[in-house]
Residue, then its C-alpha position, 0 to 999 in steps of 0.5 A: x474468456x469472461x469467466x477468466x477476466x472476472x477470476x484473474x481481475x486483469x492482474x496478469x494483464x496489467x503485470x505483463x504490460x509493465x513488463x513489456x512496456x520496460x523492456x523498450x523506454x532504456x537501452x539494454x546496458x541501461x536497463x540492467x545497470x538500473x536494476x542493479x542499482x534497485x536491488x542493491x539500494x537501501x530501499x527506506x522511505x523514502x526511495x524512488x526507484x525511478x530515480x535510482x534505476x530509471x522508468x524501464x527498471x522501475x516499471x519491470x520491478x512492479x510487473x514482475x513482483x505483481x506477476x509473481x506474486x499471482x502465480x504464486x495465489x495461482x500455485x495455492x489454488x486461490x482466486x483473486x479476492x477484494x483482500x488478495x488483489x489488494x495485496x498484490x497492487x500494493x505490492x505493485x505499488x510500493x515496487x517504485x519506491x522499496x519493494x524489490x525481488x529480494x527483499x520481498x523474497x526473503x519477508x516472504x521467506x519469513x511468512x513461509x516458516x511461519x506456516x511450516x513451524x505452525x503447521x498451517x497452510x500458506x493459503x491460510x495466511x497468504x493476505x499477511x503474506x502479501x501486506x507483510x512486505x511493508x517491512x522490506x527494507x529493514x532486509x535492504x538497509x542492514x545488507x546495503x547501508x550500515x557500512x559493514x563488510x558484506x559477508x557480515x551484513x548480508x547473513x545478518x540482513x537475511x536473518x532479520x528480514x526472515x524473522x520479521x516476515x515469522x513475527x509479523x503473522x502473528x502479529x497481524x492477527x491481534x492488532x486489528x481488535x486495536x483499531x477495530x477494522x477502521x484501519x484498512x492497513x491492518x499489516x502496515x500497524x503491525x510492521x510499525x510495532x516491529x521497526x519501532x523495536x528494530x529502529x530502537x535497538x539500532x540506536x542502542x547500538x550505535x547503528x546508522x544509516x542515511x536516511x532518503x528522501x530521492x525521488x524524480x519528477x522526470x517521468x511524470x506524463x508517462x506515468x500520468x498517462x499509464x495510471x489514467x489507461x489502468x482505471x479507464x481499463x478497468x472502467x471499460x473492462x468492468x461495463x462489458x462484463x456486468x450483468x447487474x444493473x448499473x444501479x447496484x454500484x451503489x450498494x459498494x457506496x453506502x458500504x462503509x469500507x470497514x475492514x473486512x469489506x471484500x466488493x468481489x463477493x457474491x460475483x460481484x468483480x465487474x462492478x468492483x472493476x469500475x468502482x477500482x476504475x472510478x475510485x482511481x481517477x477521483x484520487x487522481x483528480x485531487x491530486x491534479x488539481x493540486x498540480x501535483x507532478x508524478x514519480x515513483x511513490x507518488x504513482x505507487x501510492x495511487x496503484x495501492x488506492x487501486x488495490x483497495x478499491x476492491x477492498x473498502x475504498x470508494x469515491x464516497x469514503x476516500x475523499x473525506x481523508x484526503x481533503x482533510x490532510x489537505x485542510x491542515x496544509x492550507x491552515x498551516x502553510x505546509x509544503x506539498x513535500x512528496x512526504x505530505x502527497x503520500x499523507x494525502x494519497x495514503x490517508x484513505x486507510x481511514x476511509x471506514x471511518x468516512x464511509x461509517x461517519x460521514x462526510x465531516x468525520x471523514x475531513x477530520x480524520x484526515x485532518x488529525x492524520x497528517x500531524x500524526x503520521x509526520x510525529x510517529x514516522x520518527x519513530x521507525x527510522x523509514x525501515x516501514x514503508x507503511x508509514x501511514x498504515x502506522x499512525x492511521x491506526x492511531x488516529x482511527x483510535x482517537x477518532x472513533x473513541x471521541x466519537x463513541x464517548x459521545x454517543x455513549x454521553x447522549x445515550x445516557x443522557x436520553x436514557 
């Protein structure tokens, strides 16, 4: 039983709860009218599916994506890595506010052509797979929202959304040398090239869609209490199976996070639980003490903290970021518009740079993101649910370049 915890890392569990747990918050008529209404809705950023379907709805969304998504590393013989449970609570995440049964399926539809045309196994490229799904949108939007007949839009929808899913793979692989790894959304980079091009060429056509910004506060102790029972779980979980001394959690702390960082190597998974637990409510308390209410992508967005946290985030190098986008709110009286909560939540793609540089480092990345990230987010007409994946690799970029033209000054200067 011990052995099956480590391997599976309490996916199947957490998925299954979702599942079960939908199934008795709305009456059944309810339940399938919501669902409903998240399979056939635009999807772009940003979109609360809480709100569009309802808690239950939701709720079973992100369970059976992230219940699908394991059977299929288990069809691959695969164990669940740092990289690959990241990728499935991601998934998980972005299943509140975008991600749906089928706009994931034909991304992934896209990812599985690759690997044939390619004449590589989909194992191989399983983690662009999983992360690929940033893009799903691009799928919902031309089938549900440009306000052309459906036996036109829906060919046209399948078509872009399996050619983006083909592109991406590619793709993937040559920008992380980009940002050289300080950007833990290496896909979420990617896909933001791709909806630059798709968003450009719409306006070149004349194509328009509504943008969104729909999103519900309604359910906010539910999911308060749901997020704070994951990582207690894990936390617990994580103690009873260790058999290392508790001090060697502190090796995952002076990592930097710097991608590729995988916490579950070397039969490290009980360790990585509690730093998935711990890291959770850090980010969760931030967020507290900001008063900030839950929904759909507020919920989301830490599910995918979660996620990382068996792949570069901790503590340690999660907090600088998010202080620092919180600074610039405070300096420039800014909202705490959901679209800046998800700036904070999801600043901690940077949390390599942290980890690597230091505290202040850390603030001043977080506090460059935010202008960044609200500048570039006109740019792919919320088609990218990776929206700050996009602009952190741009900021990573300015960051560490001002820092290794000073270093590179004062080693001169010392030579």
């Amino acid at each position: 039983m011990k052995k099956h915890l480590k391997q599976n890392m309490l996916v199947p569990y957490i998925s299954l709860s979702f599942i079960i747990l939908s199934l008795f918050l709305q009456p059944l008529s309810e339940f399938i009218n919501g669902y409903g209404r998240i399979m056939v809705s635009t999807s772009i950023l940003l979109t609360d599916y809480v709100s569009v379907g309802g808690i239950g709805p939701a709720l079973f969304n992100s369970g059976s994506l992230m219940l699908i998504s394991y059977i299929l590393i288990k069809k691959l013989d695969l164990r669940v890595t740092g990289s690959i449970f990241a990728g499935i609570l991601t998934i998980g995440g972005f299943a509140f506010f975008g991600k749906n049964i089928i706009n994931v399926s034909i991304i992934f539809l896209g990812v599985f052509l690759y690997s044939k045309y390619r004449k590589i196994k989909l194992k191989s490229v399983i983690i662009v797979l999983l992360f690929s799904t940033g893009l799903s949108p691009i799928s919902s939007v031309v089938m549900f929202g440009v306000g052309i007949p459906l036996y036109y839009s829906i060919p046209f929808g399948i078509l872009l959304g399996t050619l983006s899913g083909f592109l991406i793979v590619e793709l993937a692989s040559h920008v992380i040398t980009f940002h050289r790894g300080y950007d833990l959304y290496n896909v979420g980079f990617a896909g933001g090239i791709l909806a630059f091009a798709y968003f450009s060429i719409f306006k070149l056509l004349n194509i328009e869609y509504k943008t969104n910004l729909i999103y519900t506060n309604d359910q906010h102790l539910l999911l308060l209490f749901i997020f704070i029972a994951i990582c207690l779980l894990f936390v617990i979980v994580g103690f009873i199976l260790n058999e290392k001394p508790i001090k060697e959690y502190f090796k995952i702390l002076k990592a930097s996070g710097r991608a590729i960082t995988d916490f579950t190597r070397k039969n490290n998974q009980p360790l990585t639980m509690i730093n998935i637990g711990l890291t959770g409510l850090a980010a969760l308390l931030v967020l507290l003490v900001l008063n900030v209410h839950m929904n759909g992508p507020v919920f989301g967005g830490l599910l995918t903290i979660v996620g990382f946290s068996a792949f570069g985030k901790h503590p340690r190098n999660v907090l600088p970021p998010m202080i620092g986008v919180l600074l610039v709110t405070l300096l420039f009286n800014i909202d705490l518009s959901v679209p800046v909560i998800l700036a904070i939540i999801f600043s901690t793609a940077l949390a390599p740079i942290a980890g690597e540089h230091g505290f202040i480092i850390g603030i001043l990345a977080g506090m460059l993101h935010l202008p960044v990230v609200m500048s570039l987010g006109q740019l792919h007409g919320g088609v990218l649910l990776y929206s700050n994946g996009f602009a952190a690799a741009f900021t990573a970029v300015i960051i560490i370049t001002v820092i290794h033209t000073f270093e590179r000054t004062d080693n001169n200067g010392t030579t």
